[in-house]
Structure formats: structure tokens, C-alpha cells
C-alpha positions as a Markdown table, in Angstrom:
| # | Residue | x | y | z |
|---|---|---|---|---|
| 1 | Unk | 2.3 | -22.8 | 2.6 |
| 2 | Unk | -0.6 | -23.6 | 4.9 |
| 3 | Unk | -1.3 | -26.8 | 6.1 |
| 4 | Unk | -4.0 | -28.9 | 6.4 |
| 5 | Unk | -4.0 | -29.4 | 10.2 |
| 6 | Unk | -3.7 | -25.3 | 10.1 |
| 7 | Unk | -6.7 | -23.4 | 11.7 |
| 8 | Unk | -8.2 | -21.7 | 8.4 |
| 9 | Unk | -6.6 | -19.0 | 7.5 |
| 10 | Unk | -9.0 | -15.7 | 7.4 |
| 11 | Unk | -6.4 | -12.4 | 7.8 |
| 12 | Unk | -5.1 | -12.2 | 4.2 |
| 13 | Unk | -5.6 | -8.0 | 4.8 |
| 14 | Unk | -2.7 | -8.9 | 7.5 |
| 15 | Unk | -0.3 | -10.6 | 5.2 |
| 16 | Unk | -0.8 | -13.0 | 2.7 |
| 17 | Unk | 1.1 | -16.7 | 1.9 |
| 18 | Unk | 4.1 | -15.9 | -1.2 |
| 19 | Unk | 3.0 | -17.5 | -4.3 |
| 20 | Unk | 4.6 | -20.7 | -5.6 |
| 21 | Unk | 5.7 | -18.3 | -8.8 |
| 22 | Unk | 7.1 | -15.4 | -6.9 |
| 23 | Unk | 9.4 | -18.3 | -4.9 |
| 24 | Unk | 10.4 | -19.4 | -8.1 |
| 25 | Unk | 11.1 | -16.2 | -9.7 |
| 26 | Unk | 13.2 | -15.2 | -6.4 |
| 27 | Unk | 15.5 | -18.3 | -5.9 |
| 28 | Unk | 17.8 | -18.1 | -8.5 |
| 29 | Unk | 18.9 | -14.4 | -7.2 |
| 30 | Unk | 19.7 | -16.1 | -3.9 |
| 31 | Unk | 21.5 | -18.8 | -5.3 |
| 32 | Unk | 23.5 | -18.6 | -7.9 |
| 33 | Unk | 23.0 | -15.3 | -9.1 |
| 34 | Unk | 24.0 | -12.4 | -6.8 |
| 35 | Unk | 25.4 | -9.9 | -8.9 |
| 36 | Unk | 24.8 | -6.0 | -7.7 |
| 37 | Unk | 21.9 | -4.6 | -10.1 |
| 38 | Unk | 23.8 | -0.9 | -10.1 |
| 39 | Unk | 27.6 | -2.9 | -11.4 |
| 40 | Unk | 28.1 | -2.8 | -15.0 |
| 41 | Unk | 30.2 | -6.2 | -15.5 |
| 42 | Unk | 28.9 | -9.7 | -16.6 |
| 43 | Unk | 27.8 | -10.6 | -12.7 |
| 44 | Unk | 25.5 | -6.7 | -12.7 |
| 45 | Unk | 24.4 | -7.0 | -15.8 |
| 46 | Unk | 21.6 | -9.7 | -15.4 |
| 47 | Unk | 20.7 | -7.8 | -11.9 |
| 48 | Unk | 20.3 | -5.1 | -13.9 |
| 49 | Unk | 17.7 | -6.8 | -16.7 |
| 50 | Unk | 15.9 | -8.7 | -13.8 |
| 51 | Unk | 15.2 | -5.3 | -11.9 |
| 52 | Unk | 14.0 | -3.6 | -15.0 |
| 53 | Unk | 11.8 | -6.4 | -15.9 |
| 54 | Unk | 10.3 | -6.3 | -12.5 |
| 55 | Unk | 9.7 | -2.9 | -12.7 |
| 56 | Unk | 8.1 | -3.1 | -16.1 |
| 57 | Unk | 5.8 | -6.3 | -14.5 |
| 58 | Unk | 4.6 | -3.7 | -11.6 |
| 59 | Unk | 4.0 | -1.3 | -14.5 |
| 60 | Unk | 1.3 | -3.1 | -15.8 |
| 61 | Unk | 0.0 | -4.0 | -13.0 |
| 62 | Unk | -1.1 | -0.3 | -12.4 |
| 63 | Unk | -1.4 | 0.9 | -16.2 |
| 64 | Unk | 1.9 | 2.7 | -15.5 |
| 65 | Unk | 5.2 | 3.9 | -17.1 |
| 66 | Unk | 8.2 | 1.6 | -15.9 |
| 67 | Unk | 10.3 | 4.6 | -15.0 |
| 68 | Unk | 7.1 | 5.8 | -12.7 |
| 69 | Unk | 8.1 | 3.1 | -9.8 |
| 70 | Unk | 10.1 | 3.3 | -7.5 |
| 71 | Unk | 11.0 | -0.3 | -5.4 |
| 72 | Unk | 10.8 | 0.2 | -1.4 |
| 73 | Unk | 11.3 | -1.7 | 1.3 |
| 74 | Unk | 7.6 | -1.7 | 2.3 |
| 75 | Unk | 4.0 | 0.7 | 2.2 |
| 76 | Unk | 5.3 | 2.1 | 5.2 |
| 77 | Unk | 8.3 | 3.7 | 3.3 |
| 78 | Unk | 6.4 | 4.4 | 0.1 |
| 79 | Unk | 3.6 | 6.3 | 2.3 |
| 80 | Unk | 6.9 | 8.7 | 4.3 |
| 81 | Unk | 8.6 | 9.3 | 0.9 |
| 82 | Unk | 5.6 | 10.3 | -0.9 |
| 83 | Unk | 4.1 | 12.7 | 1.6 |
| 84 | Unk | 7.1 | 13.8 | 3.1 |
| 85 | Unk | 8.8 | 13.9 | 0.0 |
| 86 | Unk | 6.6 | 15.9 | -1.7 |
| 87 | Unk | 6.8 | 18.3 | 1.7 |
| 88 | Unk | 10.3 | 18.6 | 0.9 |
| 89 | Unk | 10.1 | 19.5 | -2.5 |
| 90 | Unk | 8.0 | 22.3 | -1.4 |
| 91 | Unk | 10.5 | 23.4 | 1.3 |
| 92 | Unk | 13.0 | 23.3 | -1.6 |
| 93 | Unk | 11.2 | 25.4 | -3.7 |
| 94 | Unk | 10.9 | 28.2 | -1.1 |
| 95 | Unk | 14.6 | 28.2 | -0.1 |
| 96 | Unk | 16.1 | 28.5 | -3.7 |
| 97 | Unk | 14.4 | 31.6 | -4.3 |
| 98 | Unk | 12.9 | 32.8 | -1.2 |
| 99 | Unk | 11.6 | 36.5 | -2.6 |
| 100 | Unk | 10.2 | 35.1 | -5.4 |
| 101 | Unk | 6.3 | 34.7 | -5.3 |
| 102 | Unk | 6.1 | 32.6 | -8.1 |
| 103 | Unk | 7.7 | 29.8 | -5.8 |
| 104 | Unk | 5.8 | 30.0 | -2.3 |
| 105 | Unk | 5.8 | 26.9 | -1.1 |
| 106 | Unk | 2.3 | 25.6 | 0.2 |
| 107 | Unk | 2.5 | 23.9 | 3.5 |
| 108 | Unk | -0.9 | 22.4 | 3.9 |
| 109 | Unk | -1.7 | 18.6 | 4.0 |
| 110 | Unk | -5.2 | 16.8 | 3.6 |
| 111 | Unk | -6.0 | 13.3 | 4.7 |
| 112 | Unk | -8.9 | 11.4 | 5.7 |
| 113 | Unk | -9.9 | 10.1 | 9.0 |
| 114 | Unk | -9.0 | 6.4 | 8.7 |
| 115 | Unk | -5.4 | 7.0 | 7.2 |
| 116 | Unk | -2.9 | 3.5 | 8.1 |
| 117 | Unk | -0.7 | 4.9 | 10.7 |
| 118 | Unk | 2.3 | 5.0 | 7.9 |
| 119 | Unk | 0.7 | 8.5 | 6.7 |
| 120 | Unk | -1.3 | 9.7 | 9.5 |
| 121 | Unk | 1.9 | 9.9 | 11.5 |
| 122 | Unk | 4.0 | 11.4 | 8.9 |
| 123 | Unk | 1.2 | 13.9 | 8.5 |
| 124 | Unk | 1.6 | 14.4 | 12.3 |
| 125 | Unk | 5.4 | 14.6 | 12.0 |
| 126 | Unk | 5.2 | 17.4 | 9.8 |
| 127 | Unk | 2.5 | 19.4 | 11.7 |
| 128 | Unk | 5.0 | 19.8 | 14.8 |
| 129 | Unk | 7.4 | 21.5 | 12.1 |
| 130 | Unk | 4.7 | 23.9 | 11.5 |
| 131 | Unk | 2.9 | 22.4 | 8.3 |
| 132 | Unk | -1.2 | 22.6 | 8.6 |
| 133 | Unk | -3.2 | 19.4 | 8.3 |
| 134 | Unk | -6.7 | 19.1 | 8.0 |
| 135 | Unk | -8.2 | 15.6 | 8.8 |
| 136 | Unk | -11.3 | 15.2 | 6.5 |
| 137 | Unk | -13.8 | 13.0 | 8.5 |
| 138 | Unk | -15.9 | 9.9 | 7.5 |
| 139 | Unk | -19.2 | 8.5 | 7.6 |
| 140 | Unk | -20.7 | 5.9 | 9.3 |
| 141 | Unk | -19.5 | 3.7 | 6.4 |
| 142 | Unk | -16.1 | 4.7 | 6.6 |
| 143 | Unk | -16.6 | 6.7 | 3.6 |
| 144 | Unk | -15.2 | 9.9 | 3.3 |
| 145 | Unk | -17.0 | 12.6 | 2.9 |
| 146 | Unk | -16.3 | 14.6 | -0.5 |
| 147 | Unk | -18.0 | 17.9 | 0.3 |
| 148 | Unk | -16.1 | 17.5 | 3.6 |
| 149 | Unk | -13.1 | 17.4 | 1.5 |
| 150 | Unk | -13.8 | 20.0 | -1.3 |
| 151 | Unk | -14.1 | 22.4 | 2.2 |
| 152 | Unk | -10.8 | 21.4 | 3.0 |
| 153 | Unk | -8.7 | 22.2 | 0.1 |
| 154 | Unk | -6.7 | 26.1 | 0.0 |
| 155 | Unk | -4.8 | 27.6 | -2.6 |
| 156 | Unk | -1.9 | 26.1 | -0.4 |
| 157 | Unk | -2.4 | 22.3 | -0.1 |
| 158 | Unk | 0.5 | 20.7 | -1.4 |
| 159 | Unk | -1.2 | 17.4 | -1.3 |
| 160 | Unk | -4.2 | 15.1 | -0.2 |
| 161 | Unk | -3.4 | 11.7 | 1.0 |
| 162 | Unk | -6.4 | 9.4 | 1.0 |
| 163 | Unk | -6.5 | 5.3 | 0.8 |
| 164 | Unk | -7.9 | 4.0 | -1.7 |
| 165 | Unk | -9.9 | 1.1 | 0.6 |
| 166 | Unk | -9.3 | 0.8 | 4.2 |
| 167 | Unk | -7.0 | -2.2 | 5.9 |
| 168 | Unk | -10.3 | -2.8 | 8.5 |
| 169 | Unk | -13.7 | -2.3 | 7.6 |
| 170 | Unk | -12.6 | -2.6 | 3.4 |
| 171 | Unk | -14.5 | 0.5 | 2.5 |
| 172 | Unk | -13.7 | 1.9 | -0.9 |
| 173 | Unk | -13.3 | 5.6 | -1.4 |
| 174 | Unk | -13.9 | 7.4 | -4.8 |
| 175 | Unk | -10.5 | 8.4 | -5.1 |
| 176 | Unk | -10.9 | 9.3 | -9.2 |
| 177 | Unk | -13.0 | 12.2 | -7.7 |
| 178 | Unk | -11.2 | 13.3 | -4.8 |
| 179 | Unk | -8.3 | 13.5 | -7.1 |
| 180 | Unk | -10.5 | 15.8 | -9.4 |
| 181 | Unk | -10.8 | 18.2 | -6.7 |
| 182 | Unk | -7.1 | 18.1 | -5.9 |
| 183 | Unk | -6.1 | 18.5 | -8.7 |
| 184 | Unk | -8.5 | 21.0 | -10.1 |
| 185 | Unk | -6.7 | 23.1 | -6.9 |
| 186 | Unk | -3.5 | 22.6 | -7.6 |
| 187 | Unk | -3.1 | 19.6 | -5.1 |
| 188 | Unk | -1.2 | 16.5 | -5.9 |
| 189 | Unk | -2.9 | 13.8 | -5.1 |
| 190 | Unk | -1.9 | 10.5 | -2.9 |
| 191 | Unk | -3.7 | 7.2 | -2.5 |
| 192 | Unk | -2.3 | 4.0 | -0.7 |
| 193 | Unk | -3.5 | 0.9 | -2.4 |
| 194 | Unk | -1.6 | -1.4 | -0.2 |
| 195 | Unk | -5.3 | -3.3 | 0.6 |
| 196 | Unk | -6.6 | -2.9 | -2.6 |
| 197 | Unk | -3.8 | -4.0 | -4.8 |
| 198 | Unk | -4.4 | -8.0 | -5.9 |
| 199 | Unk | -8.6 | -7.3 | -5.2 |
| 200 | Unk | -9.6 | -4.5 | -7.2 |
| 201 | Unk | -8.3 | -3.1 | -10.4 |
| 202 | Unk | -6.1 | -0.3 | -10.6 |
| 203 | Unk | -4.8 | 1.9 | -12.9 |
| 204 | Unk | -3.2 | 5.2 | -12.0 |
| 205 | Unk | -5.1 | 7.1 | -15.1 |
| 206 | Unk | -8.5 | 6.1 | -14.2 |
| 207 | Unk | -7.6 | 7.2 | -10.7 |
| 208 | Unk | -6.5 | 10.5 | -11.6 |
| 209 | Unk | -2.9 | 10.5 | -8.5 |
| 210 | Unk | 0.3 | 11.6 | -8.7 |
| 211 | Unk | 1.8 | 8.8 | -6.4 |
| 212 | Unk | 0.5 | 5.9 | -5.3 |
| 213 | Unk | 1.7 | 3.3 | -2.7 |
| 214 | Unk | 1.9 | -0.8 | -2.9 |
| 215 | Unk | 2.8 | -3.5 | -0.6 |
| 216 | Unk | 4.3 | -6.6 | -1.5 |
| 217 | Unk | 2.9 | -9.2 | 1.4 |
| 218 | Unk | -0.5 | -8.0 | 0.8 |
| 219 | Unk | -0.8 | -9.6 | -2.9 |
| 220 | Unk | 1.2 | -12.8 | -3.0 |
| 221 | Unk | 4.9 | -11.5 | -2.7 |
| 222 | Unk | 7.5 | -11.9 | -0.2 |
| 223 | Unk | 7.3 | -9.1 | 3.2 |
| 224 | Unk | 10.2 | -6.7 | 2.7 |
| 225 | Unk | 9.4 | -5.2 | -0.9 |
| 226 | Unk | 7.0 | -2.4 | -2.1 |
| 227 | Unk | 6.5 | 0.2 | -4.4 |
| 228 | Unk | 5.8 | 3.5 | -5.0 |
| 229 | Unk | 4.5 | 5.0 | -8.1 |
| 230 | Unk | 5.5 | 8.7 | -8.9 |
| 231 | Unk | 3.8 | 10.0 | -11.9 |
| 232 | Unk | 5.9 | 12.1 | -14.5 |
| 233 | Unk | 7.0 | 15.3 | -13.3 |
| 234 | Unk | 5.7 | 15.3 | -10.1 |
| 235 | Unk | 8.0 | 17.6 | -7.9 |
| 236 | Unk | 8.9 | 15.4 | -5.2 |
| 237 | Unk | 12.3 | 15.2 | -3.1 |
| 238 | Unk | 14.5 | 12.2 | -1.5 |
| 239 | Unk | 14.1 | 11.9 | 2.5 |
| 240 | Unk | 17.1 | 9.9 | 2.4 |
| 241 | Unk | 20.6 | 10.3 | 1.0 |
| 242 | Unk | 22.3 | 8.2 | -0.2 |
| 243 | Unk | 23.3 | 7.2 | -4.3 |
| 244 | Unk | 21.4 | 7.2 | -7.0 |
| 245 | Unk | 19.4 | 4.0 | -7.2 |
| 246 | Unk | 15.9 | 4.2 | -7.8 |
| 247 | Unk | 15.8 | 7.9 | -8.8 |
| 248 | Unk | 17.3 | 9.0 | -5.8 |
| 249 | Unk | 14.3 | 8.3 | -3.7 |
| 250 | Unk | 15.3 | 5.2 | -2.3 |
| 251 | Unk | 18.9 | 5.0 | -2.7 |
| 252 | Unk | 20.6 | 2.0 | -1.5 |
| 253 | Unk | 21.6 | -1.5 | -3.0 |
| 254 | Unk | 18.6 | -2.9 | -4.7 |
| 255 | Unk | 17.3 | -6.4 | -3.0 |
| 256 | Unk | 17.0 | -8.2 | -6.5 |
| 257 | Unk | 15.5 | -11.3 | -5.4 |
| 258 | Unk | 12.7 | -9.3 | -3.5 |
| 259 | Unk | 12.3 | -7.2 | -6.5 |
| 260 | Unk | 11.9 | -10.0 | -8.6 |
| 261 | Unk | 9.5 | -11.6 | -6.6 |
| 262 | Unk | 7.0 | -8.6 | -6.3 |
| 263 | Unk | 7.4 | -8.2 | -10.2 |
| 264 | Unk | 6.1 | -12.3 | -10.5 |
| 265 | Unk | 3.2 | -11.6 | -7.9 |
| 266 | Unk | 2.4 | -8.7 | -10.1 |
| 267 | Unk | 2.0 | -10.6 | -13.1 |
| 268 | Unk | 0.0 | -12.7 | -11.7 |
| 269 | Unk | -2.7 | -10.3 | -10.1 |
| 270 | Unk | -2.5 | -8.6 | -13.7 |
| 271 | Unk | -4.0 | -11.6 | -15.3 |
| 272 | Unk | -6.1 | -12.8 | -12.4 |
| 273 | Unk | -7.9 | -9.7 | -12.6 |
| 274 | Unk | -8.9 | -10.5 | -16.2 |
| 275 | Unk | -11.9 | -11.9 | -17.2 |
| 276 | Unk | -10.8 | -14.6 | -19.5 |
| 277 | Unk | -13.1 | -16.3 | -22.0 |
| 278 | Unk | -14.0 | -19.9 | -20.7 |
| 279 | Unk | -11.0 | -19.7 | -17.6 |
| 280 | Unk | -12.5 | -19.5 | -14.4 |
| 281 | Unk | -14.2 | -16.4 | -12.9 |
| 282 | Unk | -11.3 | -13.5 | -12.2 |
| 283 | Unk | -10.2 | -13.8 | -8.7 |
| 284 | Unk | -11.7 | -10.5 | -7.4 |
| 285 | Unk | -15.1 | -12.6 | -7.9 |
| 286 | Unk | -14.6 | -15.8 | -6.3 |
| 287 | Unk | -13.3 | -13.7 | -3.1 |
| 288 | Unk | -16.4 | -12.2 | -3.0 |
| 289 | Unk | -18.5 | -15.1 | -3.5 |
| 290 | Unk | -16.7 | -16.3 | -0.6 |
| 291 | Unk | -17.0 | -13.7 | 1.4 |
| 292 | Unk | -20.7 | -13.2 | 0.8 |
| 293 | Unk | -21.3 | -17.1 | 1.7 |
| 294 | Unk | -19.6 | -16.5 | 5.1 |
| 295 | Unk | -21.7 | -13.6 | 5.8 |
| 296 | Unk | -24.5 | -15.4 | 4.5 |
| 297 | Unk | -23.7 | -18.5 | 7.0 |
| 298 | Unk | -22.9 | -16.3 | 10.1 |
| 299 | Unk | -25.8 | -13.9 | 9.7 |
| 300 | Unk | -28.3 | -17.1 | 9.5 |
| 301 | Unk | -27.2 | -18.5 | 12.7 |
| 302 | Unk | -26.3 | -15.2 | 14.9 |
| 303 | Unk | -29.5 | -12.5 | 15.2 |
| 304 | Unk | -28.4 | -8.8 | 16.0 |
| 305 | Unk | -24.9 | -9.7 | 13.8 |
| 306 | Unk | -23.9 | -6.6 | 11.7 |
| 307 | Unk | -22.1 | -5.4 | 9.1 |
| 308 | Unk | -19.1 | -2.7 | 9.3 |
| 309 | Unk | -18.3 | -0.3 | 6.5 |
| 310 | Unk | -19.8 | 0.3 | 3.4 |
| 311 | Unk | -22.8 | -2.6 | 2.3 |
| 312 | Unk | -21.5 | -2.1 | -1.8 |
| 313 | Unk | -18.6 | 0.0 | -1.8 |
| 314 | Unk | -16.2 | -2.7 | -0.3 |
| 315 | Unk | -12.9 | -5.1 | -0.8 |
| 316 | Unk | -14.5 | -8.0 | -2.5 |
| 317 | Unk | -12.5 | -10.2 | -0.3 |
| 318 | Unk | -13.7 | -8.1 | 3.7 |
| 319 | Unk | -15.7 | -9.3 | 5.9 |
| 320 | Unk | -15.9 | -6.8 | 9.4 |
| 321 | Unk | -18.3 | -7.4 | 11.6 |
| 322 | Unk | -20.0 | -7.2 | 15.1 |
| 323 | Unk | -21.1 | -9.8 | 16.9 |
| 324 | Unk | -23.6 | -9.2 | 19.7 |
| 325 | Unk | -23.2 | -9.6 | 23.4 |
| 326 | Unk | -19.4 | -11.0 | 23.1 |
| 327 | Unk | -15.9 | -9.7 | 22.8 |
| 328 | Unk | -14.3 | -9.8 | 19.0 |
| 329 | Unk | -11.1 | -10.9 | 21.3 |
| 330 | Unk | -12.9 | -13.0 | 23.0 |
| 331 | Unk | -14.4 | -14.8 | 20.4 |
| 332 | Unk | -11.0 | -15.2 | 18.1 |
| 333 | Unk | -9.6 | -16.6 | 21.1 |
| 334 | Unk | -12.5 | -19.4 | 21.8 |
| 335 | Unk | -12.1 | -20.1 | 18.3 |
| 336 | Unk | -8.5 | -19.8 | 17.7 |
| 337 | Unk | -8.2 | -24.1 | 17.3 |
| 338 | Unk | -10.5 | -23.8 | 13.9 |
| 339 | Unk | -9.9 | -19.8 | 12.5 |
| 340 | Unk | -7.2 | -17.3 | 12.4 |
| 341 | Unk | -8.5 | -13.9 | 12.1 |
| 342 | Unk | -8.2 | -10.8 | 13.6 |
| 343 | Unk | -10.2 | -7.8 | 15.4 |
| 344 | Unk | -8.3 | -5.1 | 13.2 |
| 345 | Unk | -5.5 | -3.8 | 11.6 |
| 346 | Unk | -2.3 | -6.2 | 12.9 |
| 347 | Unk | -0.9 | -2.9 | 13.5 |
| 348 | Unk | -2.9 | -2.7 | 16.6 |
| 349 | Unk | -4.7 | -6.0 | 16.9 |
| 350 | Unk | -2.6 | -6.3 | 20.7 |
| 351 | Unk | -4.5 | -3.2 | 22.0 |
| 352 | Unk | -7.7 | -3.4 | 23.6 |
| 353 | Unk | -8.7 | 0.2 | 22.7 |
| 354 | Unk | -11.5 | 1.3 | 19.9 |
| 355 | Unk | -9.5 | 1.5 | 16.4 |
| 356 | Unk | -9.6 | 4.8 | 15.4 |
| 357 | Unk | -11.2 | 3.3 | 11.9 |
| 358 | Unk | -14.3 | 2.3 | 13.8 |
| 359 | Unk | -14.0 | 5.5 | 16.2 |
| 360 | Unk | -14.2 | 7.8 | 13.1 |
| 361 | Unk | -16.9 | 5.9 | 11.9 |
| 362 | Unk | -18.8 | 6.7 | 15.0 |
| 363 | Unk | -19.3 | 2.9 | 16.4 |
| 364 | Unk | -20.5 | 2.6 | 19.9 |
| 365 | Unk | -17.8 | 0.7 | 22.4 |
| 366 | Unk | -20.3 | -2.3 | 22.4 |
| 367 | Unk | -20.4 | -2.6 | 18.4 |
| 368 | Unk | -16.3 | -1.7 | 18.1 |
| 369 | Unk | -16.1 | -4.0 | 21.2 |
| 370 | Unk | -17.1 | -7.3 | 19.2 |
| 371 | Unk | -15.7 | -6.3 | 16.0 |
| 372 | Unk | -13.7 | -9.2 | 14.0 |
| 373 | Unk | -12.8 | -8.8 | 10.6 |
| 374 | Unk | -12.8 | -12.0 | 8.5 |
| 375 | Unk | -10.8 | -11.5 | 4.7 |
| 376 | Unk | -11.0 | -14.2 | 2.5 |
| 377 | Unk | -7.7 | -15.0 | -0.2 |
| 378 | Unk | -7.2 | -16.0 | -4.1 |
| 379 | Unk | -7.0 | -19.9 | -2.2 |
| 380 | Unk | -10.2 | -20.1 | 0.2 |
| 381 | Unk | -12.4 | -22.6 | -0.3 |
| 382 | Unk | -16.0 | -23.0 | 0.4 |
| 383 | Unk | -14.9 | -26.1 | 2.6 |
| 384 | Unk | -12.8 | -23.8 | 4.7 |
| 385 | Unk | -15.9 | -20.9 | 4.5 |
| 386 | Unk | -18.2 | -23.6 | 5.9 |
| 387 | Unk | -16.1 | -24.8 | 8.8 |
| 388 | Unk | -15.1 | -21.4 | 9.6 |
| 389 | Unk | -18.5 | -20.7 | 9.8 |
| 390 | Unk | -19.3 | -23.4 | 12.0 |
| 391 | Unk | -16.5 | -22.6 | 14.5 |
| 392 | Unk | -16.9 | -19.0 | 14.7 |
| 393 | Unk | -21.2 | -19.6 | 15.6 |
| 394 | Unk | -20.1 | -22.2 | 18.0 |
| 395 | Unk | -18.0 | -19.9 | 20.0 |
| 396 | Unk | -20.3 | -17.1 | 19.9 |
| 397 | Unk | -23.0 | -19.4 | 20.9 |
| 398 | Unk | -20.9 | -20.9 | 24.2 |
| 399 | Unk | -19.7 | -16.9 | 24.7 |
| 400 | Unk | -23.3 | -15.5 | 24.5 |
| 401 | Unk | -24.7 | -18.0 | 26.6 |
């Protein structure tokens, strides 16, 4: 866990610190229980129970069936075997009856913009093998653009992928009514909640998708484990071979322990996210009164500061912003003693080039040049707001001269 003498901890979209109660949920299948989930004997049998209770746990979570999700190693897997599984299911449908019209398989893919890399570059994968993509663009918000979208859809899109709200700049989409427009075509539908998972509520029915992805690190579980939720009946094929564990779409021994753990960290966003009578405000809400009191400080103390992505439509717990006349590395690294934070997307935080988030959205290299993003957790305190607040105006004032 952190430690006091840590800087403050403000990249919870990066990862996030395992909760006490998914540790405790996981040690007992590293310890003295280590029985294969899929064996049916006294040692299995447990495995078994634990997995399925799990699965039930990330169930709720999403307002799910059980039988719906599908454990994965990570969002990154979930994103390939939803869109490229659903690719193959259409390739599969072509070559068992190849004359037959009623089973043309469509071979057209939408998805926005400001897609995480783990389904832009499966989308890329399966243009070079001769699929058609069409990259809906955004708005200077980062918000995609729906009659952009409607424009984009054919009698033979397979499938729009969209995320539901973006790893950098936090924006929201409307994904209930880009999935009414998908579906209305014939489209499945695809959103990755990996971000949004733990901050906002989400349930698959209000959404209106066929799959949808989740990440374990980014809501209190261990790194390792995710999910993917496949709605009933949704023609989708494995991209790996293998036996018969979770459906067939991710075969392979299940890791119980991680399982477990990302079923306890589910429970727990299930009733954080519920406003309880006389318990303290749902956690959704005290990240965004934290957030808004470190924008509140910063944009006091630094004129010309602004604000990336959408003003209302946003992750209660994101904070990206520009600061004027410095570098966003720059200023991270001045601070780095008092704040950990981030100018973007770990995935590319190293590189010094515009993300393609804030190129999309149209920012001008100077803005997208001193870009941070700040994200607050379930555990920040206004202490640590304030003296993150202090540290990051101190280093822009020294850096801005």
C-alpha cells in the first residue's frame, strides 16, 4: 500500500493499489488451496465454487448474467477476443455455406478516434486482411460525434467498437445511443469500460452492448485478471485454441486466486457505487469532490490553465489539463519529490509525441505539449489534494519563470 513518505499518488487511470479485501479473498488460493478449478475431485471442487462465485460477484457488478463473463488475462485480451472474435465468427459463417446469401458475412468495423491501442490495433490487424474500418472522429471534447457515426454504419458492419470514457482526457461517450444505432443496423455493439469500471455505474442493459471489456488493476484488483462480458447469443468465435474453459474463449487453466480477487474488488465497487442511507457519500462522489477541489486550487493560482475533454460529460475522478508556457514532462519531473502523475496514457507516457487522444481532439502542440493528467482514487484525501496542489503551482511557477 502507499506510504506516507510516498510522493501523492495521482495516476489511479494507470493502475490502481489492490484492495485490503481482494488480498484477502486471493491468499488462501495461493496457500493452502491450489486445487485446478476444471478437476472434479475434492482438491477441484472448491476451485470450481470460488470461480463461479467470482463470476457471479462480476455479474452484478455490470447487471449481468453469470454465464455472460468470460475471465481474461487483461482489457487488452478482452478487447482482441471481442473484436476479433466476432471477425471470426463472421469468417465462419461465410465458409460453412459459401453460396448461401442468407450467410454473407459482413466485413466492416467501426471505432472511434480515441480507441486504447488494445482495439485500434486489432482493428488495424484486420484491415491488412482485407476487412474495412471506418474511424468515426471526435470533437474538440473528445466526444464522438454521433451523426458522424450514424454516417458510418452499412448494411455490412459487423460491429462498432467505442469506449465508454477515455483512459486520458476522461470524456464520456453516449454509448446507450451509439448502441441504438448499431443495433437498429444490425451491428453488434462493443464498449471498453476498463476506465470507467469502479467510477461510473454500469449495467450492460442500460448500455444497450453485446460485449463489453473490464480490467482488473483499474478498480482495486490485482494486474493480471479481466473480464469480458458476452451477451446471450452473440455469435462470437475463439482466437485461441485450446480446451474448454471459459466457453472456449479463453481456454487455458483458470488463475483462481486472480479470479477471486477481481470478484472481491467487484463487490466492493457494487456497493460503493450505492448511495446508502446515512453511510458516507458513494465513492463516485467524493472523487469528484476531489477532483473539482484540485482544479479549483490549480486554476486559482495558474492564469491561462485549461481544461481537456468534456467540462460535464467526464470520469468523476480525471483531471487533464494544460498548463501554460511549460512542458507536462517537464513539470512532473520538477515535481516528481511531492506527485506522481502522468502526461497520458502509461501506454505511451515514455514518448514525447502528441497522443493521438489529444491529436483527434484537435489540440495545438503547445496545449498537448503541457498536458498532465491528474486522477484522483476511492483513498485521496483533501490533505493530499492540497499538497499536491501546492507542489504542482510551485513547479509551474519556477518553470514559467
Amino acid at each position: 500500500m502507499l506510504r506516507v513518505s510516498d510522493p501523492i499518488y495521482l495516476d489511479y487511470n494507470a493502475t490502481t493499489p489492490v484492495a485490503p479485501e481482494a488480498v484477502e479473498a486471493m491468499l488462501p488460493w495461493l496457500r493452502e488451496q491450489f486445487g485446478n478449478a476444471s478437476s472434479s475431485h475434492v482438491f477441484g471442487k472448491p476451485a470450481a465454487v470460488a470461480v463461479s462465485q467470482a463470476r457471479k460477484q462480476v455479474a452484478d457488478m455490470i447487471g449481468a448474467h453469470p454465464e455472460e463473463i468470460v475471465f481474461t488475462g487483461c482489457a487488452t485480451e478482452s478487447n482482441n477476443i471481442a473484436v476479433l472474435g466476432v471477425a471470426a465468427a463472421q469468417e465462419h459463417a461465410l465458409s460453412v455455406t459459401p453460396g448461401d446469401a442468407r450467410s454473407t458475412a459482413k466485413h466492416h468495423l467501426v471505432i472511434s478516434a480515441i480507441e486504447h491501442p488494445a482495439v485500434m490495433a486489432p482493428a488495424i490487424w484486420l484491415r491488412e486482411r482485407g476487412w474495412s474500418v471506418t474511424i468515426v472522429p471526435v470533437d474538440s471534447t473528445g466526444r464522438i460525434q454521433l451523426e458522424r457515426l450514424e454516417e458510418a454504419l452499412r448494411p455490412d458492419t459487423a460491429l462498432v467498437s467505442v469506449m465508454h470514457a477515455n483512459n486520458e482526457v476522461g470524456t464520456v461517450q453516449p454509448i446507450a445511443e451509439i448502441a441504438h444505432l448499431a443495433r437498429a443496423g444490425g451491428s453488434l455493439m462493443h464498449t471498453d469500460a476498463a476506465q470507467s469500471a469502479g467510477k461510473l455505474p454500469l449495467h450492460v442493459d442500460d448500455l444497450g452492448v453485446d460485449l463489453l471489456t473490464l480490467a482488473g488493476h483499474k478498480f482495486y484488483a490485482p494486474k493480471g485478471v479481466g473480464a469480458l462480458y458476452v451477451r446471450r447469443g452473440t455469435p462470437i468465435r475463439s482466437i485461441l485454441h485450446g480446451a474448454d474453459q471459459e466457453r472456449g474463449l479463453r481456454p487455458g487453466t483458470e488463475n483462481v486466486a486472480l479470479i477471486v480477487a477481481l470478484g472481491a474488488a467487484a463487490a466492493l465497487v457494487t456497493a460503493s457505487l450505492q448511495p446508502t442511507p446515512g453511510a458516507a457519500a458513494p465513492v463516485n462522489v467524493s472523487m469528484l469532490t476531489m477532483r473539482e477541489r484540485l482544479h479549483t486550487r490549480l486554476r486559482a493560482a495558474i492564469p491561462g490553465l485549461l481544461l481537456n475533454g468534456h467540462p460535464d460529460e467526464r470520469l468523476p475522478n480525471t483531471l487533464h489539463i494544460s498548463f501554460p508556457r511549460v512542458s507536462g514532462r517537464a513539470l512532473l519531473s520538477d515535481a516528481a519529490d511531492i506527485v506522481a502523475a502522468s502526461v497520458g496514457s502509461a501506454c505511451h507516457s515514455q514518448h514525447d509525441a502528441v497522443s493521438g487522444v489529444l491529436a483527434a481532439m484537435g489540440l495545438d502542440a503547445a496545449r498537448a505539449a503541457g498536458a498532465v493528467r491528474l486522477s484522483v482514487g476511492r483513498m485521496t484525501t483533501e490533505d493530499e489534494v492540497d499538497r499536491a496542489a501546492d507542489g504542482l503551482i510551485a513547479s509551474w511557477t519556477r518553470l514559467a519563470g
